[in-house]
N, C-alpha and C positions, 0 to 999 in steps of 0.2 A: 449626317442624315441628309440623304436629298429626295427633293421632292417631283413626281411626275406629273401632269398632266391627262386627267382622263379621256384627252382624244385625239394624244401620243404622237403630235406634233412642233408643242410649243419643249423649247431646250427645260431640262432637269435644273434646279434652283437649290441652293440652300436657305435655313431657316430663315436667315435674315431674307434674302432675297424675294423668299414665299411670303413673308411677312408684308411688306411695302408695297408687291405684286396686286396682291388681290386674286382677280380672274388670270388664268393663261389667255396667253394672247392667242390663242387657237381658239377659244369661245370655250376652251375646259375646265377644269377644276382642278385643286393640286392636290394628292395627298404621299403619304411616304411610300417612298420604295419599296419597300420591308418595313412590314411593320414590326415593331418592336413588342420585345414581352417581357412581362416582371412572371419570374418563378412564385411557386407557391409560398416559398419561405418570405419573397417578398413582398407580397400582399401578406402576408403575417403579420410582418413587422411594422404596417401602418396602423396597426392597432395603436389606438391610444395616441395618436402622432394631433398634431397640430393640422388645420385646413393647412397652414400655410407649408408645413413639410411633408403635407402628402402630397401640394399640388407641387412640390418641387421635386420628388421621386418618381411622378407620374407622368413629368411635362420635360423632365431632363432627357429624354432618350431623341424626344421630337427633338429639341431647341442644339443639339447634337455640341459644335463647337462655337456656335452663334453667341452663347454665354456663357460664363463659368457658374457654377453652383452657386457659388455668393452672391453674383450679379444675380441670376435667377429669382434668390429667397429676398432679395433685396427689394426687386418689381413685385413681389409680391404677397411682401408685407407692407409696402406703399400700400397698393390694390386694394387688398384684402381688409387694411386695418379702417379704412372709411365704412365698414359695415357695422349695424347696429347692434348683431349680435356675435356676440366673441366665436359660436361656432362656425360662424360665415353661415351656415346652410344645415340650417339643426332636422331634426327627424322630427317626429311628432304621432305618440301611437294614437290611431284610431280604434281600434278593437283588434282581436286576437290575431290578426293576418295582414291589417292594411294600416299602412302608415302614409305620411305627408311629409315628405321633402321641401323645407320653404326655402326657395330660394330665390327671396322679393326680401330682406336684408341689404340690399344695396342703397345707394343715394336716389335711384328712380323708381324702387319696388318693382321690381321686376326681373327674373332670371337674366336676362340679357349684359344687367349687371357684371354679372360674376366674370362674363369674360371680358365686355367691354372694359371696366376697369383695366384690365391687365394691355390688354391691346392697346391703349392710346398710353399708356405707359412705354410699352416696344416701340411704338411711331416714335416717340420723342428720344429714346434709346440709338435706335437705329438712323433717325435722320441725323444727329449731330455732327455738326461740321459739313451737310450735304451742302450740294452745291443750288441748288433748287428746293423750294418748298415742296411738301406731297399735298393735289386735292384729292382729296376725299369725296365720295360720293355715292350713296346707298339707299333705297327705300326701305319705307317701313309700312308696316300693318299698325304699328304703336308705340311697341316697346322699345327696339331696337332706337329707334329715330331719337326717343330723349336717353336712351341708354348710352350713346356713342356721341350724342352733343356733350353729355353731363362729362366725359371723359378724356375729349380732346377743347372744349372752350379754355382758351386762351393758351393754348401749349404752342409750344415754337416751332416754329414750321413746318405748322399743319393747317389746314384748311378744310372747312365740312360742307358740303352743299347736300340735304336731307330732304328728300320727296317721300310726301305720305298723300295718301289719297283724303280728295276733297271731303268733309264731312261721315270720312267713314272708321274715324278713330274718338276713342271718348275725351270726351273733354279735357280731363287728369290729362289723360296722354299725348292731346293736343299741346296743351299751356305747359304740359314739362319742357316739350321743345321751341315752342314759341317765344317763349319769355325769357328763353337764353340768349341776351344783347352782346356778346361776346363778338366782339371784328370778325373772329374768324370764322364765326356759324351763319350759314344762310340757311334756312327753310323755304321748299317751296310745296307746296300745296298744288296737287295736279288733277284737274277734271276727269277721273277715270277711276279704274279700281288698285289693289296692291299690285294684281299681275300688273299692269298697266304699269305702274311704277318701276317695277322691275322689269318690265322688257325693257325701258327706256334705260334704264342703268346697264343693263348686259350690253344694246345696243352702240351707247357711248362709249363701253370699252372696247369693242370690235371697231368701231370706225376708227378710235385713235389707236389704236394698233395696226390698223390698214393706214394708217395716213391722211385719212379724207375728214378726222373731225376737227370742226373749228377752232379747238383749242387742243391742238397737236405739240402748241408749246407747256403745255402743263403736264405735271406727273403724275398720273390716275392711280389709284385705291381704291380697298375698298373694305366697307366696316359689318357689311350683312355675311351672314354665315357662309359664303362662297370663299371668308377668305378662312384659308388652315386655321391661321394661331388663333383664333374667334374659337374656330370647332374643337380645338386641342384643351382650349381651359376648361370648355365644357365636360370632361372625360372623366376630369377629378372628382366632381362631385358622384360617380356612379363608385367610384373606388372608396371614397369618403362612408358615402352611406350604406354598401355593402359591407365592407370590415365590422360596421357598428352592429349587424345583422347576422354575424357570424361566419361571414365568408375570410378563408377561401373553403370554412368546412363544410359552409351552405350555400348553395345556392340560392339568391335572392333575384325577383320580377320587377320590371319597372314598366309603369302604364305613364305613358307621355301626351299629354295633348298634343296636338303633331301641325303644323303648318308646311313650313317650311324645310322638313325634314332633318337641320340641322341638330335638335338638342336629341333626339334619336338616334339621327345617327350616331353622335356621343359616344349612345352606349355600346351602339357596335361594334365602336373601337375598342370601349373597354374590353369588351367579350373579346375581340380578336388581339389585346395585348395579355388577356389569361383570368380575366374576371368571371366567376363562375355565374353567368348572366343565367335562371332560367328561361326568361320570356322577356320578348319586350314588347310592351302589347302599344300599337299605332292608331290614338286616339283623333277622330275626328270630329267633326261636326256635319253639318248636311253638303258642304262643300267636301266632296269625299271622294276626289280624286285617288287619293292614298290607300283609301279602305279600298276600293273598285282595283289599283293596280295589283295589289297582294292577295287579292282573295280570287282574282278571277283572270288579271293578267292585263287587263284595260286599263290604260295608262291613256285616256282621252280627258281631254278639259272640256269642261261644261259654263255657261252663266255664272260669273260667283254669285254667290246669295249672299247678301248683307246679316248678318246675326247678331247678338250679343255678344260673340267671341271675336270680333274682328281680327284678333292676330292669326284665327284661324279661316281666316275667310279668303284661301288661295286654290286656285286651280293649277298653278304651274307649282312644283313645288322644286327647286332648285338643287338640293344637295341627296334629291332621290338620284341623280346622276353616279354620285359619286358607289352609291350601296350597287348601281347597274354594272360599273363598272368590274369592281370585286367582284360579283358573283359570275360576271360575265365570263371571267377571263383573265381581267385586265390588257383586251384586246384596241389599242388605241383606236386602228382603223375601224372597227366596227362600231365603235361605242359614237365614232364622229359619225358614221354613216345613220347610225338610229336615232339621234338628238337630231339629225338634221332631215330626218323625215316627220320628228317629233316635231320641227320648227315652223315647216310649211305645212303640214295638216291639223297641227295640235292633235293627234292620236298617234298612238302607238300599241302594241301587244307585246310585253315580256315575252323574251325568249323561254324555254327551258326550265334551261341552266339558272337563268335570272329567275324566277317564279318558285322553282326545287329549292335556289341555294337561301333566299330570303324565308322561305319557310320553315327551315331549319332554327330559326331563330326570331322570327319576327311573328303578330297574328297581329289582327285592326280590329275596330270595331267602328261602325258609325254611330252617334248618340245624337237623338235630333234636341229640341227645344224641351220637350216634357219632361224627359230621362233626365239635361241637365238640372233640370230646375229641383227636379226629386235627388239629384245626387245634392244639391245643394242645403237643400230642407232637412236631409238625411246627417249630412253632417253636422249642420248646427244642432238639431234636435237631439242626436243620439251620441254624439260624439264633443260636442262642445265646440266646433270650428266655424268660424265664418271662413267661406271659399269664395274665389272668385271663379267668374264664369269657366273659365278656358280650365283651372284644376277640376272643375265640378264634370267636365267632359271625361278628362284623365282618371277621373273619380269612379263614376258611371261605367267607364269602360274597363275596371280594375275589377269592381263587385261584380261586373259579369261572369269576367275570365273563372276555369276552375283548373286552378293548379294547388299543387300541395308544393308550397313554399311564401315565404312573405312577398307581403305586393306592395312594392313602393311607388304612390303615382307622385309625379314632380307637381308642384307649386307653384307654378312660376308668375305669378304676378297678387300682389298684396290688393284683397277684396275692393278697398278702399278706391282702385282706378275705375273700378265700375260700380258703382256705389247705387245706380237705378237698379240695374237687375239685379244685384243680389238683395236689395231691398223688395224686388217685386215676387223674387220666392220663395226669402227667409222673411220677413217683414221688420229683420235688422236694415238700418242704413249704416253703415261703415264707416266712421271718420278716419282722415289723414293723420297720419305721424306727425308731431310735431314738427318733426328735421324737412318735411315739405315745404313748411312754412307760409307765408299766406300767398299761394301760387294763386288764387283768384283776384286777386288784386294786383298783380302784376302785369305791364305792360306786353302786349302783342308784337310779336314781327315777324312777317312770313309775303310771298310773293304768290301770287295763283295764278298759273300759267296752264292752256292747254298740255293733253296727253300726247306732243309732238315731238319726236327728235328734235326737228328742227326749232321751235320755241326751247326747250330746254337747256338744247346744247349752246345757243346763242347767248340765253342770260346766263351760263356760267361761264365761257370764253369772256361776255363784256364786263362779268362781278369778281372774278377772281382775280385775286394780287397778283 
C-alpha cells in the first residue's frame, strides 16, 4: 500500500513511512492510492469477531507489508486491552432507531483514545533501532492533547510537545495532560484559539521541510488527525458497530459531532471500502464552518466562538482537505492551488464536483446552545443516559435527520470531562471513573507562550533532547 499526498507533490510513502511522517512535506495530507475494499462476504464475517479482530481485518489492507498479521493483532491487543470495557466501544440502544456508540473506554475518556492508543504503539514499533529520536508535535481542542501524552509518556524515542489553547479547554482535559511529569511530555499553553494552535503546528512543519526552522536537526511528527494511521484506527469502529446493526444487509447512519473532520471522515472511508453507510450526518455547533461548506459551498472561516463543546470550537477544519480532494478528482495540482487561496483569504467556494460528490453521502446540521441542552435532558430523561456536550450536538443533529434506517451518533467523550454543563441541563453532575484517579490533586506542568511561530519554535528547538 502506498500513500499520496493530497497536493501531489510530496514523493508516495509507505505505511511505515506515512506513519512517522505526519504531514507531507508539500503542506498535504496522505491517504492511499487505492483505496482498498472488503467484499460483502467480508463484512459478514465480522459478525461476532472481537474489536480486536475486526480492527485487524479492517486496518490489514492499509498497514499493507509494514506488518505481518500477528504483529498487527499484537499492537492491538496491547492498545485495545487498557480499555475498560471488553467491547472497546459498545452500542448502547436509545429508542427504536437511535443508538450511542461510546467510545470514551479508553484511559483519557475520550474517542481519541481508541486510535491514539494504537499509534504510540506504531511510534515505538517503527522507531526501533532508529538513528534519531521522533518529536512529536500537535494541538489540541482537548481530547487529543491528553489522548496522545497518555500514549506516548515515557516510550522510547519519542518526544511530545502539545499546544492547547489558553483557557479554552475543561479543566478534566486540561489536568489530563498537565500532570503528565513524564521527561518526555512538554505542554505548552498558547494565547490564542485551537485554529491558532494548529496553524502554528502546520507552520513548523512547512518551515522544517523548507529548511528555515530552528530545529531542522530534529524529526517532526505528528499525533492530530493529519496523520493516516490516527485516521485508519478510526474506520473500525464504523465496521464494528455496523455488523452489530445488521449490516452488510442494512444500511446503518452515523451522526458525528464534527470539528476537525477527522472521525468523519472515518466513516467515509468506511463507505468507500464497501460499508453500506446510509448518511453521515456532520454535526456541529455555532462554529459552523462545516455545516456552511456542505450545504451551500462556503468554505470561509469566521471568529471562533468559545462554547461548551470546545473540541468543536474550529474554524479551519483540517482533514475537510482530504474529502476535497476525492471528490475533486484527486487532482494534486488543483487541490494545492485551492488550500492555497484557502490560506491567504481563509475563504473558499466548493467546486462542483466537490459539493455534488459530498452530497451523495454526507448532510450537516448546525445545533446551537438550546437544541444541545434539550438533546441532553432528552437523553437522560427519556432514555436513561448522561451525554456529554459534544454527543449531545451528535445527538440533536441525529433526531433531526429523517431516514429510514438506524442512526448511530458517536460518543466521544465520557460526560464526566464536562461535568458543569451537563450539570447545568440535566441537573446530574457526573463523577470520574475511578481509573482517573485523584487527577485534582495532582501536580501541574505546562509553559504559556505567545500565538507565535517564532516563540514556539524557539522553546522546542531549546527543550527538546
Amino acid at each position: 500500500m502506498r500513500y499520496v499526498s493530497t497536493r501531489g507533490v510530496a514523493p508516495a510513502l509507505d505505511f511505515r513511512e506515512v506513519t512517522l511522517a505526519g504531514l507531507a512535506n508539500d503542506g498535504g495530507l496522505y491517504l492511499p492510492e487505492v483505496w482498498p475494499t472488503l467484499t460483502r462476504d467480508a463484512i459478514a464475517g465480522l459478525a461476532g469477531l472481537s474489536y480486536v479482530e475486526t480492527a485487524v481485518r479492517v486496518m490489514q489492507p492499509f498497514v499493507g507489508e509494514a506488518l505481518s498479521e500477528d504483529e498487527l493483532r499484537s499492537l492491538c491487543a496491547q492498545a485495545y486491552g487498557r480499555f475498560s470495557h471488553d467491547a472497546v466501544t459498545p452500542l448502547v440502544q436509545l429508542d427504536g432507531q437511535h443508538w450511542l456508540l461510546e467510545l470514551f473506554h479508553g484511559p483519557t475518556l475520550a474517542f481519541k483514545d481508541v486510535a491514539l492508543q494504537l499509534l504510540g504503539l506504531l511510534f515505538e514499533k517503527f522507531l526501533t533501532g532508529a538513528d534519531r529520536p521522533l518529536t512529536v508535535v500537535g494541538a489540541t481542542s482537548g481530547d487529543t492533547g491528553s489522548a496522545a501524552i497518555d500514549a506516548l509518556a515515557g516510550r522510547e524515542h519519542v518526544e511530545i510537545f502539545m499546544l492547547h489553547p489558553k483557557g479554552r479547554v475543561s479543566d478534566v482535559q486540561r489536568r489530563q495532560m498537565t500532570t503528565v511529569l513524564a521527561p518526555n511530555v512538554h505542554n505548552i499553553a498558547i494565547e490564542g484559539s485551537f485554529d491558532d494552535a494548529q496553524a502554528l503546528v502546520k507552520a513548523m512543519f512547512n518551515a522544517n521541510a523548507a529548511g528555515t526552522a530552528p530545529f531542522g536537526h530534529l524529526r517532526l511528527s505528528a499525533v492530530n488527525s493529519i496523520n493516516w494511521a490516527r485516521l485508519m484506527a478510526q474506520v473500525v469502529y464504523y465496521f464494528y458497530a455496523a455488523v452489530r446493526l445488521g449490516a452488510p444487509d442494512r444500511a446503518v447512519a452515523f451522526s458525528v459531532p464534527t470539528g476537525n473532520f477527522g472521525d468523519v471522515f472515518a466513516g467515509y472511508v468506511a463507505a468507500r471500502m464497501g460499508l453500506p453507510v446510509a448518511r453521515l450526518i456532520v454535526a456541529t455547533n455555532v462554529n459552523d464552518i462545516l455545516h456552511r461548506a456542505l450545504s451551500s459551498g462556503d468554505y470561509s472561516a469566521k471568529h471562533v466562538v468559545a462554547t461548551p463543546t470546545p473540541s468543536m470550537d474550529i474554524q479551519v477544519s483540517s482533514n475537510f482537505e482530504r474529502l476535497l480532494f476525492d471528490m475533486g478528482g484527486r487532482e494534486g495540482a488543483a487541490m494545492r492551488e485551492q488550500m492555497a487561496g484557502f490560506e491567504a483569504s481563509k475563504a473558499m467556494r466548493l467546486t462542483n464536483a466537490q459539493r455534488e460528490g459530498a452530497a451523495a453521502l454526507f448532510s450537516s446540521t448546525r445545533v446551537d446552545l438550546d437544541d444541545m441542552a434539550l438533546a441532553m435532558r432528552w437523553a437522560c430523561e427519556r432514555a436513561g443516559q448522561v451525554i456529554d456536550p459534544h454527543t449531545a450536538i451528535g445527538l440533536s443533529a441525529a433526531r433531526d435527520a429523517d431516514l429510514d434506517a438506524p442512526v448511530v451518533t458517536l460518543a466521544t467523550a465520557h460526560p464526566a470531562k464536562f461535568r458543569d454543563a451537563v450539570e447545568r441541563a440535566t441537573g446530574v453532575r457526573p463523577t470520574l471513573p475511578p481509573r482517573i484517579g485523584n487527577l485534582f490533586e495532582r501536580e501541574e506542568r505546562y509553559e504559556t507562550l505567545p500565538a507565535t511561530l517564532a516563540e514556539v519554535a524557539a522553546y522546542i528547538a531549546n527543550t527538546a533532547t
